[in-house]
BATI-630560 format. One record per residue (C-alpha): residue number from 1; residue in three letters; x, y negated, z. Coordinates in nm, 3 decimals. Layout:
+-----+-----+---------+---------+---------+
:   k :   r :      px :      py :      pz :
+-----+-----+---------+---------+---------+
: NUM : ala :       X :       Y :       Z :
...
+-----+-----+---------+---------+---------+
//
This chain:
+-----+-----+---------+---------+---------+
:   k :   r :      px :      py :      pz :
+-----+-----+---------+---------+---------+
:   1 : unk :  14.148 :  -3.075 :   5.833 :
:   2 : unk :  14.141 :  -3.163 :   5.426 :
:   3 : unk :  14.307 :  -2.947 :   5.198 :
:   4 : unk :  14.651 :  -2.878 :   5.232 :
:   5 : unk :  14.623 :  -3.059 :   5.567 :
:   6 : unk :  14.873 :  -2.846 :   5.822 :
:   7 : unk :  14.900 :  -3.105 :   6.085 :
:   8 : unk :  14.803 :  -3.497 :   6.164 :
:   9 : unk :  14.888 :  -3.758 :   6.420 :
:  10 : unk :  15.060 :  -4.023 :   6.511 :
:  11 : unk :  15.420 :  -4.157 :   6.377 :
:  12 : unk :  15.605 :  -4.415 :   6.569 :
:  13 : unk :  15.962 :  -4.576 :   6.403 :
:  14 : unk :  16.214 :  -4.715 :   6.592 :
:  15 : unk :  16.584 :  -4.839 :   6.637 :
:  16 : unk :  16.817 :  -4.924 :   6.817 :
:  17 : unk :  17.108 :  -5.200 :   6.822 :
:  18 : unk :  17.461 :  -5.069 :   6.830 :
:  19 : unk :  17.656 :  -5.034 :   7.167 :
:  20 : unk :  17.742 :  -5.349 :   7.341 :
:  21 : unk :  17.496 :  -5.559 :   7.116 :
:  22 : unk :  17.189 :  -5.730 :   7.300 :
:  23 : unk :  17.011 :  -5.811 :   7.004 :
:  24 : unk :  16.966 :  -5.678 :   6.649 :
:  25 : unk :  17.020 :  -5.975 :   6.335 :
:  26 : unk :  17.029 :  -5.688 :   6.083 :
:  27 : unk :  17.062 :  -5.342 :   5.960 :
:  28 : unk :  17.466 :  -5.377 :   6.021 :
:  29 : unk :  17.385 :  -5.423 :   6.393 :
:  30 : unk :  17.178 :  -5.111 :   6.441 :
:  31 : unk :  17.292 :  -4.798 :   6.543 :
:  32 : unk :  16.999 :  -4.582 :   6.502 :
:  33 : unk :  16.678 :  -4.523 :   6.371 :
:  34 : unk :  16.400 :  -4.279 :   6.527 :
:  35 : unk :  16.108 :  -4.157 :   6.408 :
:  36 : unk :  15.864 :  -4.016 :   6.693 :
:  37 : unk :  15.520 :  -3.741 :   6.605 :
:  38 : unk :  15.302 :  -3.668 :   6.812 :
:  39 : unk :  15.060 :  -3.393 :   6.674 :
:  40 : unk :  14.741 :  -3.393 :   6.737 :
:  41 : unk :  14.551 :  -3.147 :   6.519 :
:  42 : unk :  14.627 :  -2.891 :   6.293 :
:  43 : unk :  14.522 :  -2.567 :   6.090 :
:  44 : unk :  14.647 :  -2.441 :   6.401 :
:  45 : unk :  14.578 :  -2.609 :   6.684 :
:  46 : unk :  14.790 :  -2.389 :   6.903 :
:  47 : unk :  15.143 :  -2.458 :   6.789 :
:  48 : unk :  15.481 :  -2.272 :   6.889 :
:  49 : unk :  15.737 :  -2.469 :   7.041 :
:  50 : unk :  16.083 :  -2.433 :   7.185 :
:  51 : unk :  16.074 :  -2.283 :   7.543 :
:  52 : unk :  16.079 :  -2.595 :   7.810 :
:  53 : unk :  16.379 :  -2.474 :   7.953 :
:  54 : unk :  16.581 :  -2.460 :   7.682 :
:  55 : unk :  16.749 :  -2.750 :   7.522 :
:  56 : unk :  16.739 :  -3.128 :   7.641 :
:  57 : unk :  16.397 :  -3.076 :   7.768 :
:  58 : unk :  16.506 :  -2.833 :   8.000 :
:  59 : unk :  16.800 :  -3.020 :   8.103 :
:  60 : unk :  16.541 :  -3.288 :   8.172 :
:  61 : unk :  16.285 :  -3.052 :   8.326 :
:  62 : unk :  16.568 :  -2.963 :   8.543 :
:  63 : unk :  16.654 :  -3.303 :   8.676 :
:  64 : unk :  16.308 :  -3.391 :   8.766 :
:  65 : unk :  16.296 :  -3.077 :   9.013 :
:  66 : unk :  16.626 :  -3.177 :   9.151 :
:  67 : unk :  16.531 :  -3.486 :   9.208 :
:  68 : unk :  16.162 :  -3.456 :   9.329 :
:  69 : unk :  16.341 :  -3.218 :   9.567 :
:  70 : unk :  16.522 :  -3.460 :   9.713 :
:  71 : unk :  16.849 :  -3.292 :   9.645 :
:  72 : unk :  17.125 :  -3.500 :   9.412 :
:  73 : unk :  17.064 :  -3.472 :   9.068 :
:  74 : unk :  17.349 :  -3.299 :   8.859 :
:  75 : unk :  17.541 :  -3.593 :   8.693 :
:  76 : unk :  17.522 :  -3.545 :   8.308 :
:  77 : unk :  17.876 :  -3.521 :   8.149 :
:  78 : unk :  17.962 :  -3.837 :   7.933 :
:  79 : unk :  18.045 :  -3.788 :   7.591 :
:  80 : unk :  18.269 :  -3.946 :   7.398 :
:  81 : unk :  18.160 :  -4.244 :   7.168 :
:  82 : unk :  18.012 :  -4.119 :   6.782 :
:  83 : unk :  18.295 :  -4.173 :   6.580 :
:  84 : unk :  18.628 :  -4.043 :   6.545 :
:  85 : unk :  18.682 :  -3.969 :   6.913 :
:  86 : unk :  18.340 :  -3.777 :   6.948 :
:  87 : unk :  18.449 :  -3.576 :   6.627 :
:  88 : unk :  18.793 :  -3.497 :   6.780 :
:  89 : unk :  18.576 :  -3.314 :   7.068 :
:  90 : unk :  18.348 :  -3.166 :   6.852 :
:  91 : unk :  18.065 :  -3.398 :   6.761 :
:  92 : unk :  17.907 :  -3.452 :   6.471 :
:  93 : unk :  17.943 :  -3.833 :   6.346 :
:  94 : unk :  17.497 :  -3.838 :   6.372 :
:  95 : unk :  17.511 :  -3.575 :   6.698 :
:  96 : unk :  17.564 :  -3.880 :   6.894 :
:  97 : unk :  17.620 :  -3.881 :   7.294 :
:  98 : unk :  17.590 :  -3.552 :   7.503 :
:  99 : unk :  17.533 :  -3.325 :   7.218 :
: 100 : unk :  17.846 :  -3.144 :   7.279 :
: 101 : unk :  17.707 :  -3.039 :   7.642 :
: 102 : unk :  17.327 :  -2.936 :   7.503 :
: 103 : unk :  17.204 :  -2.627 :   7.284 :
: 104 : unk :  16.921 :  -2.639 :   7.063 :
: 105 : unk :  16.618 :  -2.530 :   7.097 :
: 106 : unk :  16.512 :  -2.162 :   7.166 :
: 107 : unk :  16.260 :  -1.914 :   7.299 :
: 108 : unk :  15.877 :  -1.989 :   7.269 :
: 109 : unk :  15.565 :  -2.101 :   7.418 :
: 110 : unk :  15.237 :  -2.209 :   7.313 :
: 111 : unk :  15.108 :  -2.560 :   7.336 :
: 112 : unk :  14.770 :  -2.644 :   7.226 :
: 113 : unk :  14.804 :  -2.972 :   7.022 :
: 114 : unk :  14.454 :  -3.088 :   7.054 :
: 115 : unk :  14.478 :  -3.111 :   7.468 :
: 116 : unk :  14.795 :  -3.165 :   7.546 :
: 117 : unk :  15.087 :  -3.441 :   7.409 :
: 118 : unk :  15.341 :  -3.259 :   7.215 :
: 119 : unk :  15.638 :  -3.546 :   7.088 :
: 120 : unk :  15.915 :  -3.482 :   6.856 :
: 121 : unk :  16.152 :  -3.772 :   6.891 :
: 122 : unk :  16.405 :  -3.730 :   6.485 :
: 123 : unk :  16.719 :  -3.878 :   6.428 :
: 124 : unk :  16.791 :  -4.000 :   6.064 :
: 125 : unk :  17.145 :  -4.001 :   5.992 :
: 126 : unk :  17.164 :  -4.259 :   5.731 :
: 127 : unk :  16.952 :  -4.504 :   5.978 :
: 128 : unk :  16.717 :  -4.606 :   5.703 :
: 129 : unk :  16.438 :  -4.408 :   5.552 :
: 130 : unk :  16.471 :  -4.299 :   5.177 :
: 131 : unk :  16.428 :  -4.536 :   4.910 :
: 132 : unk :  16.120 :  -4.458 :   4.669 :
: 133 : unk :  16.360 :  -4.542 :   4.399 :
: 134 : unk :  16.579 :  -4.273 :   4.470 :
: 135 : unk :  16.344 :  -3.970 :   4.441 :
: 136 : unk :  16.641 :  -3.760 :   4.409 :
: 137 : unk :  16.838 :  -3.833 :   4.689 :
: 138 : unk :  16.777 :  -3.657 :   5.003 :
: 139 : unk :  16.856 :  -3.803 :   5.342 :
: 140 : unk :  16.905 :  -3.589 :   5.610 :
: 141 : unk :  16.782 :  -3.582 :   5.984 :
: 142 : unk :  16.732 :  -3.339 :   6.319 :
: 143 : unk :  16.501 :  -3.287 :   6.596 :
: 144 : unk :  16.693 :  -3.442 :   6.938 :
: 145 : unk :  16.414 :  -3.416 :   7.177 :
: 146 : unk :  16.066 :  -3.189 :   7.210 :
: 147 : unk :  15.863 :  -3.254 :   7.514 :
: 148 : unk :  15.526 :  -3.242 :   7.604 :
: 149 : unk :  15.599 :  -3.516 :   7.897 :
: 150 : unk :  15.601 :  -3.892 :   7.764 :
: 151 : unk :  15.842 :  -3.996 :   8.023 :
: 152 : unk :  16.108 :  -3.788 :   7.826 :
: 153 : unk :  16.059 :  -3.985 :   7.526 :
: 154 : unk :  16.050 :  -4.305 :   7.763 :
: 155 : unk :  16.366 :  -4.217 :   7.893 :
: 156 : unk :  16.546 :  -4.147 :   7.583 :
: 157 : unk :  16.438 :  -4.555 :   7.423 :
: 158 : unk :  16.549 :  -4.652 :   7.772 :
: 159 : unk :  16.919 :  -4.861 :   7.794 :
: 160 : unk :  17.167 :  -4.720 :   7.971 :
: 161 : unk :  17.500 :  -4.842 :   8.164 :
: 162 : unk :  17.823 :  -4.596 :   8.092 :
: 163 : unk :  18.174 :  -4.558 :   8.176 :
: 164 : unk :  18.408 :  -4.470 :   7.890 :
: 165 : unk :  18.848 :  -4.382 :   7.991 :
: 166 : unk :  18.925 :  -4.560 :   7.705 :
: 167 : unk :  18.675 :  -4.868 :   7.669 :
: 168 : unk :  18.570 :  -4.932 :   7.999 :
: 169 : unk :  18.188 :  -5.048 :   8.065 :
: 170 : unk :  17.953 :  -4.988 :   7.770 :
: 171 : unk :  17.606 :  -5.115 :   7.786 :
: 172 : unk :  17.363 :  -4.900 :   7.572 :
: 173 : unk :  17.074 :  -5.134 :   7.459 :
: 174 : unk :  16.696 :  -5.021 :   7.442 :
: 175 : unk :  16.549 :  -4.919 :   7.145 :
: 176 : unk :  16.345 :  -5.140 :   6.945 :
: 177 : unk :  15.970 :  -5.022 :   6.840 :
: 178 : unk :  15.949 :  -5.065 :   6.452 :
: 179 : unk :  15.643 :  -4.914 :   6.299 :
: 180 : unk :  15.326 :  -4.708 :   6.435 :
: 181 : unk :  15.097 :  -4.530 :   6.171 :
: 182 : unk :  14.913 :  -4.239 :   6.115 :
: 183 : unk :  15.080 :  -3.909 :   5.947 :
: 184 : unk :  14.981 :  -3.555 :   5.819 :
: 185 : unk :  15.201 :  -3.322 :   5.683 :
: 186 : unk :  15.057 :  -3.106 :   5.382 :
: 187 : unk :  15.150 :  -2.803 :   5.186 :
: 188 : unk :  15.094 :  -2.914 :   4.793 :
: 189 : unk :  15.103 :  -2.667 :   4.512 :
: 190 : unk :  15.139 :  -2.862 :   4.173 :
: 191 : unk :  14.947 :  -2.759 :   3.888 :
: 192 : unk :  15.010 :  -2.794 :   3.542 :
: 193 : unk :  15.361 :  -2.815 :   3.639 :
: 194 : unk :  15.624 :  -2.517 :   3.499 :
: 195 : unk :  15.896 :  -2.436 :   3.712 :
: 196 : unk :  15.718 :  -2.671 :   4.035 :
: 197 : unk :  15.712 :  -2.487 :   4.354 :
: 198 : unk :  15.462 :  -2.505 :   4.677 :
: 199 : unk :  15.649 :  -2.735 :   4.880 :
: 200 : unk :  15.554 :  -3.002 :   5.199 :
: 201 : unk :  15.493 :  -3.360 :   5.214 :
: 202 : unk :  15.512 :  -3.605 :   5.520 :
: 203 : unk :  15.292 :  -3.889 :   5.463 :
: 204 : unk :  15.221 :  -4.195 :   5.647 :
: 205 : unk :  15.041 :  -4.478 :   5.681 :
: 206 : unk :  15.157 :  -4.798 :   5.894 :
: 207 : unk :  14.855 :  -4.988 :   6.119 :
: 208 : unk :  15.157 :  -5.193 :   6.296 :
: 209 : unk :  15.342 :  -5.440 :   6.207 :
: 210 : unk :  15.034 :  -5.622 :   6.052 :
: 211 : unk :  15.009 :  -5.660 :   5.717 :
: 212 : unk :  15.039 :  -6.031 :   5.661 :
: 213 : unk :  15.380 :  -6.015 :   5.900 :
: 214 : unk :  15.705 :  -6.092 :   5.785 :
: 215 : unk :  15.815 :  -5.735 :   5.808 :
: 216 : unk :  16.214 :  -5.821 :   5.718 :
: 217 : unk :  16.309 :  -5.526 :   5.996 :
: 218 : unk :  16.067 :  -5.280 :   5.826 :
: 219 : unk :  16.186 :  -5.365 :   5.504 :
: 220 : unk :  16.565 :  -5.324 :   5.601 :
: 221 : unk :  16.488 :  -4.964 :   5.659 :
: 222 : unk :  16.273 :  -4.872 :   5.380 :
: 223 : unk :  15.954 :  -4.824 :   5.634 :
: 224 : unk :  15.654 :  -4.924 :   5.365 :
: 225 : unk :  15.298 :  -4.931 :   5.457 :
: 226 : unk :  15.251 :  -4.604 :   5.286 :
: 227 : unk :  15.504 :  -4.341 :   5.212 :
: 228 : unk :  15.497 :  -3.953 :   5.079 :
: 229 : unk :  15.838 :  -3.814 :   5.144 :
: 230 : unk :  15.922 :  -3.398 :   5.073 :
: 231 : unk :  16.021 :  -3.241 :   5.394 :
: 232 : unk :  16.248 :  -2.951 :   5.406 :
: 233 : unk :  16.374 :  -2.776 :   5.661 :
: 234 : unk :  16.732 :  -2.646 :   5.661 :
: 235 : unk :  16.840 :  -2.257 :   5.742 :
: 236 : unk :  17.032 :  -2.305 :   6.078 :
: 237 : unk :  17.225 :  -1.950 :   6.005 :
: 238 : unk :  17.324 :  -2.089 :   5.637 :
: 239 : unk :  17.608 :  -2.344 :   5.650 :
: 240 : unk :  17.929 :  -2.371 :   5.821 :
: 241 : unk :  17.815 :  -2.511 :   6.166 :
: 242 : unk :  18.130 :  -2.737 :   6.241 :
: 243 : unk :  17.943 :  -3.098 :   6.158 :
: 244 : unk :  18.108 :  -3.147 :   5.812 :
: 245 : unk :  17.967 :  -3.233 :   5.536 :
: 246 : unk :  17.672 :  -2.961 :   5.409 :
: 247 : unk :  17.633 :  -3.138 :   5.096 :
: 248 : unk :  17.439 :  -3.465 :   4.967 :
: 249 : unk :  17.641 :  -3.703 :   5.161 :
: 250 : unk :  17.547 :  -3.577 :   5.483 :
: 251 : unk :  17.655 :  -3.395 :   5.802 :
: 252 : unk :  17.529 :  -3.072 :   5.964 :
: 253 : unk :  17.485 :  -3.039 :   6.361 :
: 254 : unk :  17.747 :  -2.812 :   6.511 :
: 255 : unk :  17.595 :  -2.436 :   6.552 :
: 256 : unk :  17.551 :  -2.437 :   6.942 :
: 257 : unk :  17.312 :  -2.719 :   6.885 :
: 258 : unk :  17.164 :  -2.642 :   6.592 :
: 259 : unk :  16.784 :  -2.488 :   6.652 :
: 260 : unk :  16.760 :  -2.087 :   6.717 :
: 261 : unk :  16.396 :  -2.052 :   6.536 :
: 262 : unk :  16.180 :  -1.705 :   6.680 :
: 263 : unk :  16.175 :  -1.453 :   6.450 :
: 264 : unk :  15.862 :  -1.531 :   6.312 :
: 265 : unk :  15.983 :  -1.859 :   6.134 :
: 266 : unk :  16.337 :  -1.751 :   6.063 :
: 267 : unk :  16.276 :  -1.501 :   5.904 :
: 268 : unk :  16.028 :  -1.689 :   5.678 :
: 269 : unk :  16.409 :  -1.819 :   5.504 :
: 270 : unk :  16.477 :  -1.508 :   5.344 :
: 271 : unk :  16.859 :  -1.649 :   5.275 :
: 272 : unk :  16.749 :  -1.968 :   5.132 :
: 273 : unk :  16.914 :  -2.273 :   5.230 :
: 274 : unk :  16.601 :  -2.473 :   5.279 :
: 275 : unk :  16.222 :  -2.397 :   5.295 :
: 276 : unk :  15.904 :  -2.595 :   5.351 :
: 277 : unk :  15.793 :  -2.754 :   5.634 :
: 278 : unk :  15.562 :  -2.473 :   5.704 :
: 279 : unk :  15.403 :  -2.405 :   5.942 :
: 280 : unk :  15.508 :  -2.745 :   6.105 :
: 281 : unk :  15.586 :  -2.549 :   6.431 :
: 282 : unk :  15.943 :  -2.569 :   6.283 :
: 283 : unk :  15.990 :  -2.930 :   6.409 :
: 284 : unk :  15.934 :  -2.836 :   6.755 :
: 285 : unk :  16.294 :  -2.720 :   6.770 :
: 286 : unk :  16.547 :  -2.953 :   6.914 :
: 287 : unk :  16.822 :  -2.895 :   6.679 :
: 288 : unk :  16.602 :  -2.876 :   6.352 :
: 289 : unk :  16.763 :  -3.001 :   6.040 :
: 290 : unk :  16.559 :  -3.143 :   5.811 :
: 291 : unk :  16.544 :  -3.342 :   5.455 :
: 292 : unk :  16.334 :  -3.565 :   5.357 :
: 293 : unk :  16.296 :  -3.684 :   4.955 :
: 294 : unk :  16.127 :  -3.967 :   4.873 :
: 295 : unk :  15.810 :  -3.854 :   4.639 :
: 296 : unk :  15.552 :  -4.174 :   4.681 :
: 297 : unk :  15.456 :  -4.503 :   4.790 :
: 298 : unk :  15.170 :  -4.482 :   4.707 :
: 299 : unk :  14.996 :  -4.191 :   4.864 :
: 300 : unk :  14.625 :  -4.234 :   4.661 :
: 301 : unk :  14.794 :  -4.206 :   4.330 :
: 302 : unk :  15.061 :  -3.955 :   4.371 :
: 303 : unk :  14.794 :  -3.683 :   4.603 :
: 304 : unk :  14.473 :  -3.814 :   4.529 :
: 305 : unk :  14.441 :  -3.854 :   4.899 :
: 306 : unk :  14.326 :  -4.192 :   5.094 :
: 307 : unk :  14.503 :  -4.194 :   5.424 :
: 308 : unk :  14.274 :  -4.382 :   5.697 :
: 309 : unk :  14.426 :  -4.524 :   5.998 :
: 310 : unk :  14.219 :  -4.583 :   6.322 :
: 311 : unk :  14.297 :  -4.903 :   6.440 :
: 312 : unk :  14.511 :  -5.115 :   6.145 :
: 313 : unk :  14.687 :  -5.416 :   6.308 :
: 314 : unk :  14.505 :  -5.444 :   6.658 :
: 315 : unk :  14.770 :  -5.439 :   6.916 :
: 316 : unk :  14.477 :  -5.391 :   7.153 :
: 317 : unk :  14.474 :  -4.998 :   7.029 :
: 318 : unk :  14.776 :  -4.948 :   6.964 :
: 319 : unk :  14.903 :  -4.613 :   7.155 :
: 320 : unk :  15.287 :  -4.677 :   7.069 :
: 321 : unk :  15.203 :  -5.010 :   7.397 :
: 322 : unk :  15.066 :  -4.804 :   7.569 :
: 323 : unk :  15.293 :  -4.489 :   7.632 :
: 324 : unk :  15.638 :  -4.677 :   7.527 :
: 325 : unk :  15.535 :  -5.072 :   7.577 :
: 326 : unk :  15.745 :  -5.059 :   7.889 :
: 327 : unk :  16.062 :  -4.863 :   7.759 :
: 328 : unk :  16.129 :  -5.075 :   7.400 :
: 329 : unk :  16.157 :  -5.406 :   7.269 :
: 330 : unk :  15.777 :  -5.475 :   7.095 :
: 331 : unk :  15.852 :  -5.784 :   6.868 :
: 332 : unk :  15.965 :  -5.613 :   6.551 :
: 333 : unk :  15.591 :  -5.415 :   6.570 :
: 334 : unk :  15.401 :  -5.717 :   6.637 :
: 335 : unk :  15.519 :  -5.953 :   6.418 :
: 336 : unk :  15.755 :  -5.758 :   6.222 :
: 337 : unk :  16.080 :  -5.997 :   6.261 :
: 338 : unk :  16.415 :  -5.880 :   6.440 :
: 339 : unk :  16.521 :  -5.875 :   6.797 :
+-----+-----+---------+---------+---------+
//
C-alpha cells in the first residue's frame, strides 16, 4: 500500500433505465445510477463488515437456504413505487423498492479482503456523479447491498416483473454497465494549509469505456477517466431519521434502515455530523450514508499520485464481463454510447 493508501480495488458504474422503459436515450430516462467496490487490499486486510444475517444480505442469505431446501421461498413484500406513494408509506424518495421491509446493516464479522470477494453495491441519489466544477456541492449516497457472494450483486442489476394495485404490470429493466476502473481510498493530511483537516479521498481511474469511445453516457453522469472526490460518512444517530431533507438538497434514509455501526466505528463520531471515510470498514454497512465532494480530475496534480490501471480498454480482462456480463446491458462500457 502507498502512503495514505487505506484500501484499493475495483469500481464498477452503472444505471439503470426508469420503470417501464426498455432502453435508455438519456439521463431523463434513467432511474438510477450505481457504483459497485470490490476491495481487494488494504492497510488492513481483514476488514469488519455487517453480520451476513442482517440486512438485505441476510434476507438474501435466507432465501437461498429456503430454496436450496426445497421448501417455498418467502415471497418478498412489494413496495410501493419511489415517489409520492412510497413516501406516503414511509420511503425515502432515493430508498427506492423494499426498503420499508429491510434494516440496515448490523453486528460484525471479519472478512479477509485479500481472499475472499467483498462488494458494496452505492446508490447516488442525484443519479449523476459530482461535477468537478462544483467543488462545493456535496451529493449524497448509501450503501444498499454488502455481500461477499457475486450472485447478490447479479441479482440486484437483474430486471424484474411486478404487480402494483394501482398501476398494474411494471417491468423493471436491467441495469446498464457504465464504467469499470481501478479505485483506492486514502486518508490525506494537507500541509501548508491553516484551518485544513485530515480528511478521505475516493479516487478512480476508468480502463472501460475505451478512451477513443464516444463516451456520451459517461459524460451524462459526470463519470471522467480520472476523478478525486472527498468521502464522508454521515452519523446515523445525528439527524431526524424520517427521509426529509438533512440538508444540501438531499434526503436521509429512514432510521430502521439507516446502518447500526459496532461500537468501535461509532463511536469514532464523537457527535459530529460527518467523519472520514476511515477506516473504510464503514462502507460495509448497508444503510451507510455517505457524501461525496468533488476535489479533482486530475488525480497526478491535485495528490501527486499516478493511479495505474491493470488492463486499460481490453474487454478481454475486464472483470466487470466476467462476474456481471450476464446480468447487465454491456454496450455503454464497450463503446461508451447509450442503450
Amino acid at each position: 500500500m502507498g502512503p495514505g493508501e487505506e484500501e484499493k480495488g475495483e469500481i464498477f458504474f452503472f444505471y439503470r433505465p426508469k420503470v417501464n422503459k426498455e432502453e435508455a436515450q438519456g439521463p431523463d430516462d434513467v432511474q438510477r445510477i450505481y457504483i459497485v467496490l470490490r476491495p481487494q487490499s488494504g492497510k488492513q486486510p481483514v476488514e469488519e463488515k455487517q453480520a451476513s444475517e442482517s440486512g438485505k444480505e441476510g434476507r438474501k442469505k435466507g432465501r437461498s437456504i429456503k430454496e436450496g431446501s426445497g421448501k417455498q421461498p418467502v415471497e418478498e413484500k412489494q413496495a410501493s413505487e419511489p415517489g409520492k406513494e412510497g413516501r406516503k408509506k414511509g420511503q425515502s424518495k432515493e430508498g427506492g423498492r423494499n426498503n420499508d421491509t429491510v434494516e440496515g446493516g448490523r453486528g460484525t464479522e471479519e472478512v479477509d479482503i485479500e481472499k475472499q470477494p467483498l462488494l458494496r453495491l452505492i446508490v447516488m441519489g442525484k443519479k449523476r456523479l459530482p461535477n468537478p466544477s462544483e467543488r462545493s456541492r456535496p451529493f449524497w449516497g448509501f450503501v444498499e447491498l454488502v455481500t461477499t457472494n457475486v450472485d447478490d450483486i447479479k441479482t440486484a442489476l437483474k430486471g424484474e416483473e411486478y404487480d402494483t394495485a394501482t398501476r398494474g404490470r411494471r417491468h423493471r429493466p436491467p441495469a446498464r454497465a457504465l464504467a469499470e476502473g481501478v479505485y483506492r481510498i486514502l486518508r490525506h493530511v494537507p500541509s501548508g494549509r491553516q484551518g485544513r483537516q485530515e480528511h478521505t479521498h475516493l479516487i478512480y481511474k476508468l480502463e472501460l469505456p475505451p478512451s477513443g469511445s464516444e463516451g456520451e453516457p459517461q459524460e451524462s453522469f459526470n463519470v471522467e477517466r480520472e476523478a478525486s472526490f472527498l468521502i464522508q460518512i454521515k452519523n446515523p444517530e445525528v439527524g431526524r431519521g424520517d427521509g426529509s431533507d438533512i440538508g444540501g438538497g438531499f434526503r436521509g434514509l429512514q432510521t430502521k434502515r439507516k446502518a447500526a455501526f459496532p461500537a468501535r466505528l461509532q463511536g469514532q463520531f464523537g457527535g459530529k455530523r460527518f467523519i472520514p471515510a476511515d477506516p473504510p470498514d464503514f462502507l460495509n454497512y448497508e444503510g451507510c450514508e455517505l457524501l461525496l465532494i468533488s476535489a479533482s480530475d486530475d488525480i497526478e496534480e491535485e495528490l501527486g499520485l499516478e493511479l495505474k490501471t491493470e488492463c486499460e480498454a481490453d474487454a478481454d480482462c475486464s472483470d466487470l464481463l466476467q462476474m456481471f456480463g450476464e446480468a447487465a446491458a454491456t454496450k455503454p462500457l464497450l463503446s461508451g454510447t447509450w442503450v
